[in-house]
C-alpha distance (Angstrom), angle and dihedral (degrees) to the residues before:
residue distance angle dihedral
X1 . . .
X2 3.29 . .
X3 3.50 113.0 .
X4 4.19 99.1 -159.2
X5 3.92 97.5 36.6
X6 3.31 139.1 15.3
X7 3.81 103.2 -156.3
X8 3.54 102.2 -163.1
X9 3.66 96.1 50.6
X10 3.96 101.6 81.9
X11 3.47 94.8 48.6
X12 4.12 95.5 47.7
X13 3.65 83.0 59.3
X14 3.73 101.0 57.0
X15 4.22 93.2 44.6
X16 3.56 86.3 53.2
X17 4.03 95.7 49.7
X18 4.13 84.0 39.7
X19 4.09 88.7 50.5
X20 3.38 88.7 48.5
X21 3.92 101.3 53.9
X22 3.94 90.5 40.8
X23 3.88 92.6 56.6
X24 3.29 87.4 50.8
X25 3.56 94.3 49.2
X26 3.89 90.4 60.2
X27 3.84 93.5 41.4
X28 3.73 82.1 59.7
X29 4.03 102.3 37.6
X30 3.55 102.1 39.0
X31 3.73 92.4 -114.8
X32 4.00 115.6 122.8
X33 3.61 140.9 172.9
X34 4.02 131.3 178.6
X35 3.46 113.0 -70.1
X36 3.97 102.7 -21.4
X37 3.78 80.9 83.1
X38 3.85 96.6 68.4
X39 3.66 103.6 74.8
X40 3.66 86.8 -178.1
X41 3.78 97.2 75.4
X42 3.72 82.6 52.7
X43 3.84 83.5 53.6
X44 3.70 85.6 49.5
X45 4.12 98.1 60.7
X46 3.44 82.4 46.5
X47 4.19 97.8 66.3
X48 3.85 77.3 31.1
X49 4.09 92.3 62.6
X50 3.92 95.1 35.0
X51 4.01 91.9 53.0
X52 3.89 79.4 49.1
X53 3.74 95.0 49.8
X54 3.69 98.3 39.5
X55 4.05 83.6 57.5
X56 3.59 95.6 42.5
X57 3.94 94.4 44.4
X58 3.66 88.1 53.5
X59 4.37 99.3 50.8
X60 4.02 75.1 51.1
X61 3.98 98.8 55.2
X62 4.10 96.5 25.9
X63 4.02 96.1 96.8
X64 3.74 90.3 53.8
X65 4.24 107.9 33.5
X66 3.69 119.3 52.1
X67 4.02 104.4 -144.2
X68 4.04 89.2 -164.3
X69 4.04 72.2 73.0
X70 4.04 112.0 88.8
X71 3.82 84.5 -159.1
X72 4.10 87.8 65.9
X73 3.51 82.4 47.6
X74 3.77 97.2 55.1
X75 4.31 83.0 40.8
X76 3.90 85.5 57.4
X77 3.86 92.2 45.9
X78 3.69 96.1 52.4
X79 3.80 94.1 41.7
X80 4.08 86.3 61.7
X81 4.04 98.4 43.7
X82 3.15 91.4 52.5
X83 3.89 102.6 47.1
X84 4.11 83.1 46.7
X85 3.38 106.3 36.9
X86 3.68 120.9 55.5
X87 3.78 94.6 55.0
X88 3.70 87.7 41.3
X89 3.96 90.6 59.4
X90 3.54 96.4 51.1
X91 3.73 95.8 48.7
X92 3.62 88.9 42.7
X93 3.73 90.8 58.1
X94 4.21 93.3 49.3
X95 3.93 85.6 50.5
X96 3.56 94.7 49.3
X97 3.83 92.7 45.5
X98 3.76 102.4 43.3
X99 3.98 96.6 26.6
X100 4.28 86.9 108.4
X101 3.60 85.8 58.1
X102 3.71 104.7 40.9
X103 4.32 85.4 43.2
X104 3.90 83.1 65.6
X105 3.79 88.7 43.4
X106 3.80 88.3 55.6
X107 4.06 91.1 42.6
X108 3.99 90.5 60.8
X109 3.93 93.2 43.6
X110 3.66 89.5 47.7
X111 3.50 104.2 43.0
X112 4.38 92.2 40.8
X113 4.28 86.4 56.7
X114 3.31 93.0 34.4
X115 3.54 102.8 -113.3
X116 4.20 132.7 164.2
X117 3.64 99.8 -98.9
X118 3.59 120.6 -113.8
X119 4.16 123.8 -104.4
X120 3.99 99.8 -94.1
X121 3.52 86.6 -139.6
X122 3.44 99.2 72.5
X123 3.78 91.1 57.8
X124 3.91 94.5 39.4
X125 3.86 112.7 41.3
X126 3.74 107.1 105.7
X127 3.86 82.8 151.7
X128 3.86 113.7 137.5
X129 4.00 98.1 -112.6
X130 3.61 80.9 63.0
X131 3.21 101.0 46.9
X132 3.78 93.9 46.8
X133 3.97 99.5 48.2
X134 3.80 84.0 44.3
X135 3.90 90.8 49.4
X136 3.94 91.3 45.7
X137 3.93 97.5 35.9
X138 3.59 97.1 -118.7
X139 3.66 92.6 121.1
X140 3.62 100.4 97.1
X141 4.04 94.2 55.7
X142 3.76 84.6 72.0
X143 3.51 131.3 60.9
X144 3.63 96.9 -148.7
X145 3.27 99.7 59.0
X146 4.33 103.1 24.4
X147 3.65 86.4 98.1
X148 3.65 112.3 31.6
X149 3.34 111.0 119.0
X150 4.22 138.6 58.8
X151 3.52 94.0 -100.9
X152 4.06 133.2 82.9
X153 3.94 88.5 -118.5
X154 3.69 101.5 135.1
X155 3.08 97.2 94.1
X156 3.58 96.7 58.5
X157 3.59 82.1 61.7
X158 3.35 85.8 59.3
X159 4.13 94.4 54.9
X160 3.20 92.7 50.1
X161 3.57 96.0 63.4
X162 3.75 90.2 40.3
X163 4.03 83.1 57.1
X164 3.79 89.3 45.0
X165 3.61 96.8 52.5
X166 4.35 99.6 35.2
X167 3.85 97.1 86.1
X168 4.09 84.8 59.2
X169 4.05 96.2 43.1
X170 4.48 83.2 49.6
X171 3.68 91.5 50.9
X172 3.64 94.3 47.5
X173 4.06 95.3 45.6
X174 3.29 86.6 48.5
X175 3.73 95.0 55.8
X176 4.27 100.4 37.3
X177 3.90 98.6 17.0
X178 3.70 125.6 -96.7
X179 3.94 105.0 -93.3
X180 4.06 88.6 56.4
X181 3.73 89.4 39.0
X182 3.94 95.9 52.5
X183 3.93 89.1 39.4
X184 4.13 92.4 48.4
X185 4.18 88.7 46.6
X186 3.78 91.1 44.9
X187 3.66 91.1 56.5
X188 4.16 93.2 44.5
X189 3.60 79.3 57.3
X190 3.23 105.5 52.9
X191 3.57 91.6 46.6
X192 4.10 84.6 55.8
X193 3.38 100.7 54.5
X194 3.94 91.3 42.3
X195 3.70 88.2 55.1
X196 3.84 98.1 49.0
X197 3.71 91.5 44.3
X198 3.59 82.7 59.1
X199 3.80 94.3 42.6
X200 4.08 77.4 61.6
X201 3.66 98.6 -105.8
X202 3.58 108.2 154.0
X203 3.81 111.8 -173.1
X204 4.33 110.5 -162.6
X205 3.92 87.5 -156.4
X206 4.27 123.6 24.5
X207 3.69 95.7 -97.2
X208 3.76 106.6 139.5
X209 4.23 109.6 78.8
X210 3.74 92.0 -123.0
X211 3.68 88.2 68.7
X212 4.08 91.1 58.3
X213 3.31 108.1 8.3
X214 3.78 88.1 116.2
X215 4.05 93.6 65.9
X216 3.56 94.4 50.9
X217 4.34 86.7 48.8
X218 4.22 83.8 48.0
X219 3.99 86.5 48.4
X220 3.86 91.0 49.7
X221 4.01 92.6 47.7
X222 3.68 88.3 57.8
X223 3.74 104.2 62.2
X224 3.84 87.5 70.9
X225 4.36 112.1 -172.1
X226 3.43 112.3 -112.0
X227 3.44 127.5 -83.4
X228 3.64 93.8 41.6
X229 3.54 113.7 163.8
X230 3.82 119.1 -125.3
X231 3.60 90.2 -111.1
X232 3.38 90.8 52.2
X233 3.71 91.7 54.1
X234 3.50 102.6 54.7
X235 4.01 93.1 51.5
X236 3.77 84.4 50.4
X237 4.04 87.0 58.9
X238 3.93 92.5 32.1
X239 4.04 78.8 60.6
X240 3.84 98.4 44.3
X241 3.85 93.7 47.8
X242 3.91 90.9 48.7
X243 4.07 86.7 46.3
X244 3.80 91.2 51.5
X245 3.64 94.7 46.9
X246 3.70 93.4 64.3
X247 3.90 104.9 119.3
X248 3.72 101.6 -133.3
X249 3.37 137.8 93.3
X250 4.17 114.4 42.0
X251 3.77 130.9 8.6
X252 4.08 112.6 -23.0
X253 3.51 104.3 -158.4
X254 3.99 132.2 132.7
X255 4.21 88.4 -95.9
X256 3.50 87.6 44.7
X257 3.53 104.2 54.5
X258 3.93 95.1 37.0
X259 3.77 93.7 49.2
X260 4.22 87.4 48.3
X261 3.68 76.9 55.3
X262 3.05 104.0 56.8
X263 3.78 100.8 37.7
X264 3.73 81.0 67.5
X265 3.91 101.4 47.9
X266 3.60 89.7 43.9
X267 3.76 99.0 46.2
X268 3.72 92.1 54.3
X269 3.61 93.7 43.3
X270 3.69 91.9 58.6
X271 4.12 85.0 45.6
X272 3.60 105.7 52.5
X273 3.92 96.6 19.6
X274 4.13 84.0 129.8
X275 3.45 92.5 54.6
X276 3.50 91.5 46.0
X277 3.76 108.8 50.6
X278 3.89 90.6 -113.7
X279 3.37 139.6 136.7
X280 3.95 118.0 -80.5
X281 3.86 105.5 -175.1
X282 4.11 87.3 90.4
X283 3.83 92.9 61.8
X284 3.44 97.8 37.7
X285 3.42 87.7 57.7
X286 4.08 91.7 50.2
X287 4.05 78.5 46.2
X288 4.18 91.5 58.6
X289 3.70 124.0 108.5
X290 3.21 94.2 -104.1
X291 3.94 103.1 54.1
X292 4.30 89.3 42.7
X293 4.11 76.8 66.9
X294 3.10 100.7 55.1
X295 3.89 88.1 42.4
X296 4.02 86.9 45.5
X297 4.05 80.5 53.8
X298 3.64 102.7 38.2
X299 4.24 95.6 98.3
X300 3.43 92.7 47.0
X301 3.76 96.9 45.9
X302 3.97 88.6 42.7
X303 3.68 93.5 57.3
X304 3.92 104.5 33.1
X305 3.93 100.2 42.9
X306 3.68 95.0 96.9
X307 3.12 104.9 40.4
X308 4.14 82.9 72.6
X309 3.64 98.4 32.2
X310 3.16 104.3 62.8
X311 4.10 99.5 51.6
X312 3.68 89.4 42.9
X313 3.79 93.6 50.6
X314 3.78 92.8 54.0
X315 3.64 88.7 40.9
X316 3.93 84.3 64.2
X317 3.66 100.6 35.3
X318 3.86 85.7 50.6
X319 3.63 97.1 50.2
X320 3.37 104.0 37.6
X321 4.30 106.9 20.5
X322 3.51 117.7 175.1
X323 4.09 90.7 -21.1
X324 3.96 86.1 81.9
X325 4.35 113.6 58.7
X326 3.27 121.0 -121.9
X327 3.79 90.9 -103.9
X328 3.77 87.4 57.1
X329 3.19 94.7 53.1
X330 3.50 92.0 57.8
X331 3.19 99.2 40.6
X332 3.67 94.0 56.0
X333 4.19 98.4 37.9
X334 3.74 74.2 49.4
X335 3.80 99.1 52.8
X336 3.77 89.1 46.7
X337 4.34 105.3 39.1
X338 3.90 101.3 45.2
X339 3.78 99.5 52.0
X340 4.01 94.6 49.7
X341 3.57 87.6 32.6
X342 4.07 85.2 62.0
X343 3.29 96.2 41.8
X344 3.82 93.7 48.6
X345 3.67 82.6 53.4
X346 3.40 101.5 48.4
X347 4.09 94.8 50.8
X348 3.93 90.1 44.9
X349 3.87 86.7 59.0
X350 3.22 99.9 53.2
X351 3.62 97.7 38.0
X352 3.75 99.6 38.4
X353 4.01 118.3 6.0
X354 3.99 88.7 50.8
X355 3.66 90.5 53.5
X356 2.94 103.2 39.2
X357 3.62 87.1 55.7
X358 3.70 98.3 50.0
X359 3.90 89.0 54.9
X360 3.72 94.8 51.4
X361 3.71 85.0 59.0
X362 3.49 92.9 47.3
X363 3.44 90.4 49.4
X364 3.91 91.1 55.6
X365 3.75 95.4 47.7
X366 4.19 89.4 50.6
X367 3.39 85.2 52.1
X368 3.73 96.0 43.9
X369 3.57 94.0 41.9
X370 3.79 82.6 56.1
X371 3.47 100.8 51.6
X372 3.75 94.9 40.0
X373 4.52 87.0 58.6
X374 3.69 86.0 48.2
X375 3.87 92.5 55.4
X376 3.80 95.5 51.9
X377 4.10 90.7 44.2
X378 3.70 82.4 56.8
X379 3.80 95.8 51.0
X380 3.28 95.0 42.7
């Protein structure tokens, strides 16, 4: 692998943000095809890439941050709220605002495809324990509140408890290796999310790390340190397929577990296809200028998608009704969402992801700064 880019990587990111907001599309139209209609697999390479990244991020960093170091830690922490968060907030706040008005969106989609109706409070609680859990990310460790809102955001309930927890999973790789380590924290999870299904905690969307815990572990055996032998490779993807093949967590079917599959194989493929003898042209194409914007694009696509879809799709569906087909109306809600969806995306990373991402880093060089004074007080 490549240890200054992974070329692949940027592009991965935008298909899985652009899978995403098509299956919803045809949740919400009526329109479906195999497998681009579950946006949650899309979800899944997602938590499969930022396992990856975390991993990768860290080889990068590891000659010049000492993670036996809580203040690395706290670094690592800050690094993650604030490449999550800003964006988050401001979406949050649109959701919150217009979620009455979206809820009757969702009630004349539902009701025209003949749909289950969504729970009205997940549209209509602006209530301050929701706004608090949601502001603090605790959301997604309870199931009343993992999926209370208009927007796809349990999952970042999800990294956030990845980020929480990623300090402890490098210590212990470090210490017993990172196959046994993944394969010993897979099982503790499993055992977790058996218990609190037991305990009677239902979740309506994977929110709680226990459920996927074992996709961000297959992401992290991927990004492999150089050198690695062959050998070493293949037990590394042995590992990740066994990981992803763990049925909990999400839909279990037959598509379900071959397409987790195959997420996997593929992903590493595109990785280590030096290493491998393989065929690069694939993730050099993922690695173009064109994919890295739709990777650069992917968060804010991810989080604001809905928020347009679902007016415009019972825009169309109350315009046209059943004298449009369900590939029209698709094609049309299609035609309208994913170019202001882009743009929407593209202004809110400029104007908020950026910086927010420039203050997290001057948040950790305060902080350092700080730290560093202190130190030479001390030894003086």
């Amino acid at each position: 692998m490549d240890i200054r880019r992974v070329e692949c990587l940027d592009g991965l990111r935008g298909v899985a943000a652009l899978w995403v907001l098509v299956g919803h599309m045809m949740i919400l139209t009526g329109f479906r095809l195999p497998l681009i209609s579950k946006p949650d697999l899309g979800v899944d390479l997602f938590i499969l890439l930022s396992g990856f990244l975390m991993m990768y991020q860290y080889r990068l960093r590891a000659g010049s941050e000492d993670w036996s170091s809580p203040g690395t830690w706290a670094s690592f922490w800050t690094r993650r709220f604030f490449r999550l968060a800003p964006l988050f907030y401001v979406t949050l706040a649109v959701a919150l605002i217009a979620g009455p008005l979206i809820y009757a969106d969702r009630v004349a989609i539902d009701s025209f495809l003949g749909q289950a109706l969504q729970p009205s409070e997940r549209y209509n609680d602006a209530s301050l324990t929701n706004i608090a859990l949601h502001l603090t990310f605790l959301f997604g460790l309870l199931p009343d509140y993992a999926f209370r809102t208009p927007l796809p955001d349990w999952s970042l309930a999800l990294e956030m408890q990845f980020y929480a927890l990623f300090p402890f999973l490098i210590l212990l790789g470090r210490r017993i290796g990172w196959v046994p380590s993944a394969l010993l924290v897979a099982s503790g999870s499993v055992i977790v999310a058996l218990l609190a299904g037991e305990a009677g905690l239902d979740y309506p969307m994977p929110s709680f790390l226990a459920l996927k815990l074992q996709l961000f572990l297959a992401g992290m055996l991927i990004a492999v340190g150089p050198g690695a032998s062959h050998g070493q490779l293949w037990l590394r993807l042995g590992a990740a397929m066994l990981l992803a093949a763990i049925p909990i967590g999400g839909e279990q079917d037959l598509l379900h577990f071959s397409v987790r599959a195959l997420l996997v194989l593929g992903f590493f493929a595109l990785v280590h296809w030096r290493s491998l003898g393989l065929i690069g042209w694939v993730s050099r194409l993922f690695g173009s200028r064109p994919f890295h914007w739709l990777g650069e694009l992917s968060y804010g696509t991810y989080l604001i998608h809905l928020l347009i879809l679902q007016p415009v799709a019972a825009a169309v569906i109350g315009q046209y009704g059943l004298g449009l087909s369900a590939i029209g109306r698709f094609a049309l809600t299609g035609a309208i969402v994913v170019p202001v969806t882009y743009a929407l995306a593209f202004l809110t990373y400029k104007l908020v992801e950026l910086p927010g991402q420039r203050l997290g880093k001057a948040v950790i060089r305060r902080a350092t700064g700080r730290n560093t004074a202190r130190t030479l007080q001390i030894a003086q």
